[in-house]
N, C-alpha and C positions, 0 to 999 in steps of 0.2 A: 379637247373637243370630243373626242370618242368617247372616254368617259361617260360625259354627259349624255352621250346617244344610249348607252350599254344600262346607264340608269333611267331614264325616264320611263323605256318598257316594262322593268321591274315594275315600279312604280304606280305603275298604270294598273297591270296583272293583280299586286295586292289589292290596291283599291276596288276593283272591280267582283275580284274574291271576296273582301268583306262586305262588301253592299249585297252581294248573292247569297252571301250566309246569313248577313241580317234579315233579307225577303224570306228564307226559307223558316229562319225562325219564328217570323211574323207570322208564317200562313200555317205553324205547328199549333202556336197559342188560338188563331181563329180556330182551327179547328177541333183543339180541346175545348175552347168555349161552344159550340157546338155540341159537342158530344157530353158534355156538362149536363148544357140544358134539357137535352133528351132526355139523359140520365133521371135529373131532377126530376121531369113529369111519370117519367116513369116509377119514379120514388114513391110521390103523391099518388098514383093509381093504384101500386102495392099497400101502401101504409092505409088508403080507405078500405080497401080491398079488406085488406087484415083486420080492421077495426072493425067491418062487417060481417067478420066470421066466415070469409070469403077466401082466406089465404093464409098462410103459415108465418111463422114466426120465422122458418127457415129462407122464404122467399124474401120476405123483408130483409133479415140480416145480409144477404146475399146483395141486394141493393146497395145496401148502407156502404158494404163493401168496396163495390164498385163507385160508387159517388166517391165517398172517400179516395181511391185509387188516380180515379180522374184529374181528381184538386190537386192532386200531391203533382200529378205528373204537367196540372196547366202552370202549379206553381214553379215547378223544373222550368218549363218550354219560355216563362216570363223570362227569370232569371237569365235564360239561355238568350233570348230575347235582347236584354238591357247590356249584356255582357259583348253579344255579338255588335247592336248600335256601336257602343263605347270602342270599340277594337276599330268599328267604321270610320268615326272620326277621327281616334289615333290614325290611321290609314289615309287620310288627306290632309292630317294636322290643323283638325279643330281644338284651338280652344292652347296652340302654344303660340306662342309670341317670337319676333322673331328678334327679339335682344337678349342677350347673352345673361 
């Protein structure tokens, strides 16, 4: 009977830890998509900008840069994303059976 008291709180503590890591993961990717899309118009401002003899080649690239940079790091926060879910329900034991 102790036992079972000294487990349950564990138990709880992880569960509660992975659902917190998966919220914060969730609100890393919102917020790269966000900053994405900024990015993005900001891309389109530069690149007409440039095409109207308005802006460098340097300022574009610099862009490009950063757009690029963003994707890499919204495509990280997914992954980190999908990785944290998956540990969530290992964490409550979705998806095992309870026969041997």
């Amino acid at each position: 009977m102790s036992i079972t008291i000294l487990i349950y709180p564990s138990v709880e503590i992880s569960v509660r830890k992975a659902y917190m890591d998966m919220i914060d993961a969730y609100e890393s990717v919102v917020m790269l998509e966000q900053t994405e899309r900024q990015l993005q118009k900001a891309y389109d401002v530069t690149r007409v900008k440039y095409e109207n003899g308005l802006g460098t080649n340097i300022e574009l690239l610099e862009i490009v840069n950063q757009l690029k940079e963003i994707k890499l790091n919204k495509s990280k926060a997914q992954l980190g994303y999908n990785l944290a879910n998956k540990q969530f329900e290992i964490s409550y034991g979705v998806g095992l059976s309870s026969t041997p």
